[in-house]
C-alpha positions in Angstrom: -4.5 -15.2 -23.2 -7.7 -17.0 -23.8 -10.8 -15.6 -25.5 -12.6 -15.6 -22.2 -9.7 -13.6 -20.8 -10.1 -11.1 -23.6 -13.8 -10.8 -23.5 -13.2 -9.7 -19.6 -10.7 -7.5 -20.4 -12.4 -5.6 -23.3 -15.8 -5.3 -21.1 -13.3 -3.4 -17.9 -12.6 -1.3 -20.5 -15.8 -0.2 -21.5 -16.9 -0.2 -17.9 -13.7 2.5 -17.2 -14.3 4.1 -19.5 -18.3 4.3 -18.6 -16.8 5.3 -15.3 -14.5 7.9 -16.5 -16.7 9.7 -18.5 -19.5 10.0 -15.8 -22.0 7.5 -17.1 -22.2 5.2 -14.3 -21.4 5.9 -11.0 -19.2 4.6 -8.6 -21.2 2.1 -7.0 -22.9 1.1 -10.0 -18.7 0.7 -11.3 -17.6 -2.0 -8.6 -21.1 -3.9 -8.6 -20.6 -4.3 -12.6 -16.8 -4.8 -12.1 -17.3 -7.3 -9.3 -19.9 -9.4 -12.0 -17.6 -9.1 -15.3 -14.9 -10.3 -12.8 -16.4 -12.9 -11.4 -17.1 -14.6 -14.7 -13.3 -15.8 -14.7 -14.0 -18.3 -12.1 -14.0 -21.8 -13.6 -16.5 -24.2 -12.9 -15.3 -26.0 -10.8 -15.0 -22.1 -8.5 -11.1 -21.6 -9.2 -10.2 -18.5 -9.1 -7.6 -17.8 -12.1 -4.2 -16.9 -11.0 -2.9 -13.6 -11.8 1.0 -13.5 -12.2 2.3 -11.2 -10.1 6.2 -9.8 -10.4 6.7 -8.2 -6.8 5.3 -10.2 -4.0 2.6 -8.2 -1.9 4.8 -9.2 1.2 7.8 -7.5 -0.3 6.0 -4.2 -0.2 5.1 -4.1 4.1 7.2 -3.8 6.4 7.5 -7.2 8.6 5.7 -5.0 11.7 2.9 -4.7 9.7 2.8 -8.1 8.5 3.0 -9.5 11.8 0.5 -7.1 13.2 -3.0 -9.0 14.9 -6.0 -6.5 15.1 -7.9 -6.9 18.1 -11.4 -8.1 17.4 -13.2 -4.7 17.4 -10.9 -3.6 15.0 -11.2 -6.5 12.0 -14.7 -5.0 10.6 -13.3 -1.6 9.7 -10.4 -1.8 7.5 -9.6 1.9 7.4 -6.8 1.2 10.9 -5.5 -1.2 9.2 -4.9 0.6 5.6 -3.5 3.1 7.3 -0.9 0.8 9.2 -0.4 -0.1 5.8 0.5 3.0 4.3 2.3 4.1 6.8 4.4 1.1 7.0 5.3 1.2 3.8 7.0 4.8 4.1 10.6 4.8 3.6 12.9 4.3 6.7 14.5 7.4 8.2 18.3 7.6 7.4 19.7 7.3 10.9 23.5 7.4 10.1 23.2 11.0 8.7 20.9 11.8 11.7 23.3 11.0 14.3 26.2 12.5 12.5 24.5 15.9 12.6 23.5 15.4 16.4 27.0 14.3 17.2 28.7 17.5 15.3 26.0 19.9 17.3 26.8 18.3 20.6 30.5 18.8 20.0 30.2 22.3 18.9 28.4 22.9 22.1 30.9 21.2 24.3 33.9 23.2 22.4 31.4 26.6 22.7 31.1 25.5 26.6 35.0 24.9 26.9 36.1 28.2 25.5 33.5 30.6 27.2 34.9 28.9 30.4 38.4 29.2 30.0 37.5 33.1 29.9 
């Protein structure tokens, strides 16, 4: 890590814990954030890369990769985060499901058989 790096990450930590203890406010966090970050462009405005282990795509389902917005839609990113978050639910186990349906359906068919044979 270079010295720059550690100079950025030493000021996000005062500035959380500014934020955490109610000396700044929220607003006044992400501004100051937003500057303290943006001093890890280079010059020539590269962005350093982070290294990430899990792949962002990894964590969406495809449906929600795939998904276009309408253009209405794109300015408020509240739809989409919640696409997001409920994409990223887990799956419902089916198998078990229709197990359970398929032993209730035959109880009532055997239920059926024997009131009828009455």
């Amino acid at each position: 890590m270079t010295e720059r790096e550690q100079a950025v990450n030493r000021d996000l930590r005062a500035l959380d814990e500014a934020h955490r203890l109610g000396r700044i406010t929220r607003a006044d966090y992400r501004a100051r954030r937003r500057r303290v970050l943006q001093s890890l462009h280079d010059s020539s405005n590269v962005v350093t890369a982070r290294k990430v282990l899990v792949q962002p795509d990894a964590l969406t389902a495809p449906r929600a990769r795939h998904r276009q917005m309408p253009s209405g839609e794109a300015s408020s990113g509240s739809g989409s985060a919640l696409t997001n978050l409920l994409s990223m639910r887990p799956a419902i186990a089916w198998k078990p499901l229709l197990a359970l349906t398929a032993g209730v359906v035959m109880l009532i068919l055997l239920t059926w058989w024997l009131l009828r044979g009455e």
